[in-house]
C-alpha positions as CSV (number, residue, x, y, z in Angstrom):
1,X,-8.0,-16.9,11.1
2,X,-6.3,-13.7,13.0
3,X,-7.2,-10.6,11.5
4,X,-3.7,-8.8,12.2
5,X,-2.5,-9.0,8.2
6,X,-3.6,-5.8,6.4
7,X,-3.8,-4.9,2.5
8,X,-2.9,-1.4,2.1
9,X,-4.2,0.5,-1.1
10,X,-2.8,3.2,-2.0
11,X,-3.2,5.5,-5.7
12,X,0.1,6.4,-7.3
13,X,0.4,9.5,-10.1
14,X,2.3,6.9,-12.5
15,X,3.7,3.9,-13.0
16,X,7.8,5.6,-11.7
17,X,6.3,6.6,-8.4
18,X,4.4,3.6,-7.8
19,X,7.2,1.3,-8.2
20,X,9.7,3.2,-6.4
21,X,7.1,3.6,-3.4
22,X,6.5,-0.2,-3.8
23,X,10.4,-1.3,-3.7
24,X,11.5,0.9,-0.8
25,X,8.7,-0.2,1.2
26,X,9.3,-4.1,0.9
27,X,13.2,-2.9,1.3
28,X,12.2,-1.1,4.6
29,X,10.0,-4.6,5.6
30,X,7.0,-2.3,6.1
31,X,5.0,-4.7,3.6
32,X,6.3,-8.4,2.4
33,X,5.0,-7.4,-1.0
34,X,3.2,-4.9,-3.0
35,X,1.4,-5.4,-6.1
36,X,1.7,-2.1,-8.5
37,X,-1.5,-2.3,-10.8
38,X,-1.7,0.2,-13.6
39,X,-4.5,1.2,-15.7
40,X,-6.8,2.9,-12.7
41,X,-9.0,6.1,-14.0
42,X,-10.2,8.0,-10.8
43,X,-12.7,10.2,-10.2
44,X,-12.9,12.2,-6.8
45,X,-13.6,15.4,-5.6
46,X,-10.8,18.1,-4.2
47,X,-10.9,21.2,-3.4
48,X,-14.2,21.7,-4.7
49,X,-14.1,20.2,-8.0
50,X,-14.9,16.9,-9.2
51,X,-11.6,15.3,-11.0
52,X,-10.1,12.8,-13.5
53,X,-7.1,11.4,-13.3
54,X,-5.2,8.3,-14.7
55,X,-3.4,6.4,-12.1
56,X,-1.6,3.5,-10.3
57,X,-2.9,1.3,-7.7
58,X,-0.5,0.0,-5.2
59,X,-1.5,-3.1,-2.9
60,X,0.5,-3.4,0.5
61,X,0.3,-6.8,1.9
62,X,1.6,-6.0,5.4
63,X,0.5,-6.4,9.1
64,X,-1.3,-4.5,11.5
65,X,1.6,-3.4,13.7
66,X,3.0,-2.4,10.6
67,X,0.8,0.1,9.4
68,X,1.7,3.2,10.9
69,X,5.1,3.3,10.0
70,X,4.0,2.2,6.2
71,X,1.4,4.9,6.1
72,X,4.1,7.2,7.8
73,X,6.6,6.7,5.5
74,X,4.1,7.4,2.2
75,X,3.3,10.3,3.8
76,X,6.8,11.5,4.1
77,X,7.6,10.4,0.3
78,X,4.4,10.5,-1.4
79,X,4.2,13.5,-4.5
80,X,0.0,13.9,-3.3
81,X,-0.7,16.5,-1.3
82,X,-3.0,14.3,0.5
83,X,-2.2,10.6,-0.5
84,X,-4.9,7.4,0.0
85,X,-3.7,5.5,2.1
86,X,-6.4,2.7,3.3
87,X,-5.9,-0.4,5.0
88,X,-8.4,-3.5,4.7
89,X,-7.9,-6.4,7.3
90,X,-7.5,-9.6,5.6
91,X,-10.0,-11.7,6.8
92,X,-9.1,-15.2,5.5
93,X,-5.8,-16.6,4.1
94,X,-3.7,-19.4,3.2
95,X,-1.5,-20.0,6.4
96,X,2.0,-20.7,4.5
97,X,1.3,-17.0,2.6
98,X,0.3,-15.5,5.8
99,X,3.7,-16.8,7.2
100,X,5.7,-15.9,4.4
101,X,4.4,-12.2,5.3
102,X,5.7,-13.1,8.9
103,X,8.9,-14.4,7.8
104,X,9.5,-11.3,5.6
105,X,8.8,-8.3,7.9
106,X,10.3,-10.0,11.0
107,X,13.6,-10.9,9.1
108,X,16.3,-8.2,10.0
């Protein structure tokens, strides 16, 4: 199975953000669909302190060739100073869903 589909996680400060971030990048066919998960407690460190915070988890389902302009784009509209944005090549998946992906992002 090609390795060229991506999943791209990024953290959201609420629920608002997340799912305005997740419609206008399925409207802009930089990811076929993206899952917003609520109910994510963070810990990290910045700027030298460890921190807490209550957030949103999106999930990009997109493609390799697609990746810069997705992480470009959260970068551009993105509240966090420095947002996560991570991508994790999909390994294994069901062909007809891996298509579907296809179909979606090379629709114009």
């Amino acid at each position: 199975m090609p390795t060229h589909y991506r999943i791209v996680l990024c953290t959201c400060p609420d629920p608002d953000t997340a799912t305005g971030l997740a419609r206008r990048l399925v409207e802009a066919r930089l990811a076929a669909c993206v899952n917003v998960v609520p109910g994510l407690t963070s810990v990290y460190a910045w700027q030298g302190r460890i921190e807490t915070d209550h957030e949103v988890l999106l999930l990009a389902k997109t493609r390799a060739d697609r990746f810069e302009a997705l992480a470009d784009y959260l970068r551009r509209h993105h509240p966090y100073e420095l947002p996560e944005i991570v991508a994790v090549p999909i390994e294994q998946g069901d062909s007809p869903y891996l298509q579907w992906i296809d179909s979606w992002l090379d629709a114009s």
